[in-house]
VMD Tcl script that builds the backbone (N, CA, C; Angstrom):
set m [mol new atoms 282]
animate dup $m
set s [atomselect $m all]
$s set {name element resname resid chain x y z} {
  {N N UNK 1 A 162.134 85.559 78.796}
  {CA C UNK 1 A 163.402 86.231 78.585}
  {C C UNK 1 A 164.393 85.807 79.677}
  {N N UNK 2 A 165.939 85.405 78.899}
  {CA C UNK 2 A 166.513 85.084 79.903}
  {C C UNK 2 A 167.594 86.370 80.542}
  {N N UNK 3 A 168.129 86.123 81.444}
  {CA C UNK 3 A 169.118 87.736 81.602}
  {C C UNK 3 A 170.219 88.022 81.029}
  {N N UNK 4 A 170.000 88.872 80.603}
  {CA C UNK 4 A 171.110 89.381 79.277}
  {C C UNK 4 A 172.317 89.688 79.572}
  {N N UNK 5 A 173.303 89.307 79.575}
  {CA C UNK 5 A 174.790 90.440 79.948}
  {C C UNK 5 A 174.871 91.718 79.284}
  {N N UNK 6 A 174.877 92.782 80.087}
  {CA C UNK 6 A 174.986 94.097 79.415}
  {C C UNK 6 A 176.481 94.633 79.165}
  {N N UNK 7 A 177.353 94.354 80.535}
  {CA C UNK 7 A 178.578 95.064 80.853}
  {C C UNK 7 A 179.196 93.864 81.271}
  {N N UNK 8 A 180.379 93.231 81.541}
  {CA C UNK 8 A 181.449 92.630 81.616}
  {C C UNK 8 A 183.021 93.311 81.680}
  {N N UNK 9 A 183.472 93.625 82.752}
  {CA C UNK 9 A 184.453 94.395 82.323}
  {C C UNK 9 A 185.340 94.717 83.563}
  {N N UNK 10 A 186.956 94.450 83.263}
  {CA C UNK 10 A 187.652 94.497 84.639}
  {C C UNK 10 A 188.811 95.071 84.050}
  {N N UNK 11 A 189.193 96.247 84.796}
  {CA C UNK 11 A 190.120 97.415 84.824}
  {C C UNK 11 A 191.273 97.153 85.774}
  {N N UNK 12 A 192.195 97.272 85.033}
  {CA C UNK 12 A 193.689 97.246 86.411}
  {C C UNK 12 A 193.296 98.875 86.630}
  {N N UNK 13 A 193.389 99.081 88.209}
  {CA C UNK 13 A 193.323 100.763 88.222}
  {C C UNK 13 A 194.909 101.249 88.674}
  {N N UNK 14 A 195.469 100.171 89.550}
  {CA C UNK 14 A 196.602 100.564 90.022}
  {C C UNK 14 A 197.527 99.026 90.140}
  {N N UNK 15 A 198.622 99.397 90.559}
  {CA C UNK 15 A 199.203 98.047 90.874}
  {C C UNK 15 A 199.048 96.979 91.597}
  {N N UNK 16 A 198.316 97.393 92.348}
  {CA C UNK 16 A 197.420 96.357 93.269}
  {C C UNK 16 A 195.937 96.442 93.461}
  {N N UNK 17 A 194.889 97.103 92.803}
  {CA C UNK 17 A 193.779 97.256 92.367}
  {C C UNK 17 A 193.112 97.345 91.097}
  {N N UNK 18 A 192.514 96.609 91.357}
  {CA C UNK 18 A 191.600 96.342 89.776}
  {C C UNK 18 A 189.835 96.735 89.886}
  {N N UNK 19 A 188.791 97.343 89.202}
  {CA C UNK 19 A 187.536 96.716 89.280}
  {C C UNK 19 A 187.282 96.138 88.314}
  {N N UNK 20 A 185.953 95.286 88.951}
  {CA C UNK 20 A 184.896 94.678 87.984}
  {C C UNK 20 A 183.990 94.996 88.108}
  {N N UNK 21 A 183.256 94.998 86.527}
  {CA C UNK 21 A 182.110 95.740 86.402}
  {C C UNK 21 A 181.105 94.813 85.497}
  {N N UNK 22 A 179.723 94.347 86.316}
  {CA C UNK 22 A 178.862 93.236 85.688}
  {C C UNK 22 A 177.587 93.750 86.194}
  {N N UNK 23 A 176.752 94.334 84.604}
  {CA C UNK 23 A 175.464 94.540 84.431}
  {C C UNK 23 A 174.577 93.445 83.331}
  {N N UNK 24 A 173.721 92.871 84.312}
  {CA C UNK 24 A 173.028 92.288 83.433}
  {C C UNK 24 A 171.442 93.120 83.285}
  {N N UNK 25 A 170.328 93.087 82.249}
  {CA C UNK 25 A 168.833 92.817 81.779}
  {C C UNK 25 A 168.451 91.615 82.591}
  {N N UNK 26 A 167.974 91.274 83.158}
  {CA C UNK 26 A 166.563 90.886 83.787}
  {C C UNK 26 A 165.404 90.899 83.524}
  {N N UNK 27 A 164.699 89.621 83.304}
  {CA C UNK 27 A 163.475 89.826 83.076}
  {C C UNK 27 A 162.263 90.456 83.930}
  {N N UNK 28 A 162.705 90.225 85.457}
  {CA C UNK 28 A 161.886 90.926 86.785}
  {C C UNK 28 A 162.841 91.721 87.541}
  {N N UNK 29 A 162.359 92.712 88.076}
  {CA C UNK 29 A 162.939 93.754 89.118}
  {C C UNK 29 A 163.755 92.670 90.422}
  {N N UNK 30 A 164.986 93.074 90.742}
  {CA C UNK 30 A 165.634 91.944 91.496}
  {C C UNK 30 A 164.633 92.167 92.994}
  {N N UNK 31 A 164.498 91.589 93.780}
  {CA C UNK 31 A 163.533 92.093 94.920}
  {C C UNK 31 A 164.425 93.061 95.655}
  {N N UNK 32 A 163.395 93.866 95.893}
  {CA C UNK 32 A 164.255 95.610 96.591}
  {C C UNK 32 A 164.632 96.222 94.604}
  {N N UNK 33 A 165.030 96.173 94.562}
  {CA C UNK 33 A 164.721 97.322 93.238}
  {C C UNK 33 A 163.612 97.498 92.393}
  {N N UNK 34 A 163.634 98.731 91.605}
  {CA C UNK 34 A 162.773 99.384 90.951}
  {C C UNK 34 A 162.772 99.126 89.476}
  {N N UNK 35 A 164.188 98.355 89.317}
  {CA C UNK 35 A 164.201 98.499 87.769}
  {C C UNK 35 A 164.887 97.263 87.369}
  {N N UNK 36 A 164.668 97.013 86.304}
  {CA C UNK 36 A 164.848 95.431 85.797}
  {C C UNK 36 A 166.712 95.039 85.265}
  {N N UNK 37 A 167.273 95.882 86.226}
  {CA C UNK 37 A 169.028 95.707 86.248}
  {C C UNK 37 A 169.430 94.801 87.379}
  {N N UNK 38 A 170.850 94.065 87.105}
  {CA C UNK 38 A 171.073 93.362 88.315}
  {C C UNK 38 A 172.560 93.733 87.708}
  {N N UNK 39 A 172.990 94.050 89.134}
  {CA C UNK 39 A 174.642 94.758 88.763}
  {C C UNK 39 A 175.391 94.376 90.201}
  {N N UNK 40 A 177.053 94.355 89.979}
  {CA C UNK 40 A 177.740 93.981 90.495}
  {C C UNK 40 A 179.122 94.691 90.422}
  {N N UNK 41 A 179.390 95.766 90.871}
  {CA C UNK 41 A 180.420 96.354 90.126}
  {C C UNK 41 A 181.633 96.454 91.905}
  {N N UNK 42 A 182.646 96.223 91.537}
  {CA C UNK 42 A 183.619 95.967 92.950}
  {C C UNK 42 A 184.896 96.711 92.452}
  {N N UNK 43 A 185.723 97.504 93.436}
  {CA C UNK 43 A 186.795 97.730 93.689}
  {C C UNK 43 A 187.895 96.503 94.580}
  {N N UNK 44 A 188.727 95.687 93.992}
  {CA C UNK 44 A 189.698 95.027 94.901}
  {C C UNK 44 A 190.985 95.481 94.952}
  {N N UNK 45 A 191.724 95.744 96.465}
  {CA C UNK 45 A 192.883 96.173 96.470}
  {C C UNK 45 A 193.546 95.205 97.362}
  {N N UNK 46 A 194.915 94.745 96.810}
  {CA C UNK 46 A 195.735 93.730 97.017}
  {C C UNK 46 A 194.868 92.323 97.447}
  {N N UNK 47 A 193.982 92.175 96.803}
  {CA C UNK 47 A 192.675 90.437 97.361}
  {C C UNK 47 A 191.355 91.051 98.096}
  {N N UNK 48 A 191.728 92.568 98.491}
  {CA C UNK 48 A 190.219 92.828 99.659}
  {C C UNK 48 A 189.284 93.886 98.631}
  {N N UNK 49 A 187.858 93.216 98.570}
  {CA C UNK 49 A 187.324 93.939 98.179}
  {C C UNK 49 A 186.708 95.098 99.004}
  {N N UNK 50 A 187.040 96.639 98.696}
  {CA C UNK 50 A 187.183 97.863 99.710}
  {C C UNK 50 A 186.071 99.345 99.067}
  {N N UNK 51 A 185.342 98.267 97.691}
  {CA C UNK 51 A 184.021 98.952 97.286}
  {C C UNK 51 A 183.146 97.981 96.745}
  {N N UNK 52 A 182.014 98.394 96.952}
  {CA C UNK 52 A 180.852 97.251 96.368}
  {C C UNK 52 A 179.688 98.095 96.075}
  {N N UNK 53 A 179.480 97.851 94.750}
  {CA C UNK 53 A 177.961 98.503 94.365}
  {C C UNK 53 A 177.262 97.378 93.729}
  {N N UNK 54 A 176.131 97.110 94.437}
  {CA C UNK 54 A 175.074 95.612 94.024}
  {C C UNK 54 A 173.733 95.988 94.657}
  {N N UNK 55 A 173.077 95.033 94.243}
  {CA C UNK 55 A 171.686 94.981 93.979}
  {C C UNK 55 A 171.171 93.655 94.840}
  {N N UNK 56 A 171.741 93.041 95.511}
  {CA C UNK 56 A 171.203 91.507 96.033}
  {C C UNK 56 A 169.545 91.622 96.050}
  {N N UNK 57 A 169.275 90.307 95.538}
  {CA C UNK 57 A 167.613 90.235 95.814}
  {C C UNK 57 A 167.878 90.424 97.912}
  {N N UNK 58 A 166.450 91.270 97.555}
  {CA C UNK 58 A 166.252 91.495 98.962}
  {C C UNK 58 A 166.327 93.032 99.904}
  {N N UNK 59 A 167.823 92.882 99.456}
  {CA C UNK 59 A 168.580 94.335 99.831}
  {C C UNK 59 A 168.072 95.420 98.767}
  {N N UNK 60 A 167.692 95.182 97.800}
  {CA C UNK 60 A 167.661 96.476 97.257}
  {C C UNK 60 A 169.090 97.042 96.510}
  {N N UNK 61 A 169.285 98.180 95.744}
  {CA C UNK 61 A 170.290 99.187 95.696}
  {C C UNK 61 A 170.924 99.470 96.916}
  {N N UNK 62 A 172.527 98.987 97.221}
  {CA C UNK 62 A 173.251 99.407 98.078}
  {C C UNK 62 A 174.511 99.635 97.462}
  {N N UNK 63 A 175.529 100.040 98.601}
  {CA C UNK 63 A 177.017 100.079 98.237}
  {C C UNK 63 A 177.156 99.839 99.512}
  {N N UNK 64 A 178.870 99.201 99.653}
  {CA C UNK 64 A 179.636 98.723 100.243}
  {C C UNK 64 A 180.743 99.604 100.386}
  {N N UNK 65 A 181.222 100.757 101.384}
  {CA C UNK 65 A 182.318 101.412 101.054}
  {C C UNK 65 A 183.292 100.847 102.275}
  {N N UNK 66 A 184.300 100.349 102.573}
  {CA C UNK 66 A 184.785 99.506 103.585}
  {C C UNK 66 A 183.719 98.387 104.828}
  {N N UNK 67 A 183.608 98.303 105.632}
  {CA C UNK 67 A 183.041 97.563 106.687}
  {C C UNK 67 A 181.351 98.359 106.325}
  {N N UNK 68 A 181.387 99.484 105.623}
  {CA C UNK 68 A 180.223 100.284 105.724}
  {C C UNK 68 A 179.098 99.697 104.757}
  {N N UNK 69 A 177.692 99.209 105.130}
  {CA C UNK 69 A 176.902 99.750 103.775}
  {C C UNK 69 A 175.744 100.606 104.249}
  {N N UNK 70 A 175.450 101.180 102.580}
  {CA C UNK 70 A 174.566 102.028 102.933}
  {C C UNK 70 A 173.682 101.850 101.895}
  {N N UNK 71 A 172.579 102.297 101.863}
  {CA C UNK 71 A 171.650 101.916 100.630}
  {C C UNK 71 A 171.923 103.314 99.286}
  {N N UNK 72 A 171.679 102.974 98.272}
  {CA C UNK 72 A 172.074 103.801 97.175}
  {C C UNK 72 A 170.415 103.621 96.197}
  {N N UNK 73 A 170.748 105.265 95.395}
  {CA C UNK 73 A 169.437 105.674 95.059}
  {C C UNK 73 A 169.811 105.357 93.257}
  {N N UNK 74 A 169.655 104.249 92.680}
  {CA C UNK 74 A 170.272 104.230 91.519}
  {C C UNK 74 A 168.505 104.973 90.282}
  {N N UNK 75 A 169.691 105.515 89.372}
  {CA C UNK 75 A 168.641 106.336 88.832}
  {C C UNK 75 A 169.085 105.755 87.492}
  {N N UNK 76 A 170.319 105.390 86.842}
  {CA C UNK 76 A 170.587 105.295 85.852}
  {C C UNK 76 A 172.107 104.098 85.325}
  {N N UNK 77 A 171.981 103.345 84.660}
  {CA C UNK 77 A 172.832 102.966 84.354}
  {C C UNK 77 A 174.580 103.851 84.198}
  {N N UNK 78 A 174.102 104.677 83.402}
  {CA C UNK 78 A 175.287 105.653 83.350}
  {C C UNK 78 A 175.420 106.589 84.544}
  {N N UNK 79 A 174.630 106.905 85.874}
  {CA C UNK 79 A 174.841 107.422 86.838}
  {C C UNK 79 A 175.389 106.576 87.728}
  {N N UNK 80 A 175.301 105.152 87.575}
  {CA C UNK 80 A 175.788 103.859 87.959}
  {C C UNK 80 A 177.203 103.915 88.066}
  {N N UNK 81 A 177.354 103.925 87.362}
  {CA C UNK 81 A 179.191 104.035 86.631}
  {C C UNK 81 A 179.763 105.206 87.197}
  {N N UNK 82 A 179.143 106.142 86.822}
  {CA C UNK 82 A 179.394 107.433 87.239}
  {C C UNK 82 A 180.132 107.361 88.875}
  {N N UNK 83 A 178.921 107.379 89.643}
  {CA C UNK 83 A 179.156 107.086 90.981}
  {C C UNK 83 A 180.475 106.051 91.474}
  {N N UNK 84 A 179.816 105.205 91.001}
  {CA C UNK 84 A 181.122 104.021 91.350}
  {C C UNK 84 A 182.599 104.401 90.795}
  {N N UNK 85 A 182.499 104.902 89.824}
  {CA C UNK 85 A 184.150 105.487 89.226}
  {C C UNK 85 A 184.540 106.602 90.375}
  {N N UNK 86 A 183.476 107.611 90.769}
  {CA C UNK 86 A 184.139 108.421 91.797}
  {C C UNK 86 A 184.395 108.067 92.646}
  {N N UNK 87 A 183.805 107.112 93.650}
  {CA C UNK 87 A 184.088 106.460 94.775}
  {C C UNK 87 A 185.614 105.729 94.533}
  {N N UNK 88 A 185.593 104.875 93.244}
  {CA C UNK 88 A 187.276 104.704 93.380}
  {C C UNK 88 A 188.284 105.719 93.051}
  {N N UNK 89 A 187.884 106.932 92.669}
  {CA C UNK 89 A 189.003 107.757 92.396}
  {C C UNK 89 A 189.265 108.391 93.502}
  {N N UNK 90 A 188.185 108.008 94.623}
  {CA C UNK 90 A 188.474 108.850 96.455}
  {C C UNK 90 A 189.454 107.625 97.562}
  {N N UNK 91 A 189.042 106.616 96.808}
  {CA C UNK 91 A 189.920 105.254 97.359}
  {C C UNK 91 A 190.985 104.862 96.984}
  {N N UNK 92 A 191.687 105.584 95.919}
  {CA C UNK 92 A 192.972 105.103 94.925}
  {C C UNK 92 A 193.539 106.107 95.559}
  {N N UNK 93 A 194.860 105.308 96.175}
  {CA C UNK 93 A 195.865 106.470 96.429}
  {C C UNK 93 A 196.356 107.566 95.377}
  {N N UNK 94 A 196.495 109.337 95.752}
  {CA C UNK 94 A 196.957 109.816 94.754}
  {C C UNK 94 A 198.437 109.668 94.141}
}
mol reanalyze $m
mol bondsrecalc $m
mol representation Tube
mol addrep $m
């Protein structure tokens, strides 16, 4: 099995921020995760990317919230999204 594209998908959120959002199927668990997803989902504002939720072989489940990472407990595709949409609705100016 080769890896599937699940999600593809990039949102203007504001006038100078957009995300992208890329879930693929996998045939093996990426190294450091539990589950056979490999995802890539980013907040960019004016060129800087200022959120990151990924999976790198190795690292495991993390996020990227400025200079910060921290490791993340992913449970679900749709808790995936979930999360990451709130994190940019705390980063988008009101």
């Amino acid at each position: 099995m080769k890896a599937r594209l699940l999600l593809d998908e990039r949102h203007q959120v504001t006038v100078e921020g957009f995300a992208e959002l890329r879930i693929w199927n996998v045939p093996e668990a990426v190294r450091g995760s539990a589950h056979r997803l490999k995802y890539a989902l980013a907040y960019v504002v004016a060129g800087t990317c200022v959120l990151r939720y990924d999976n790198e072989a190795g690292k495991g489940d993390h996020r990227h919230l400025g200079a910060v990472e921290t490791s993340y407990r992913f449970t679900t595709p749709e808790q995936l999204l979930a999360d990451f949409w709130q994190d940019v609705d705390e980063w988008k100016p009101t």
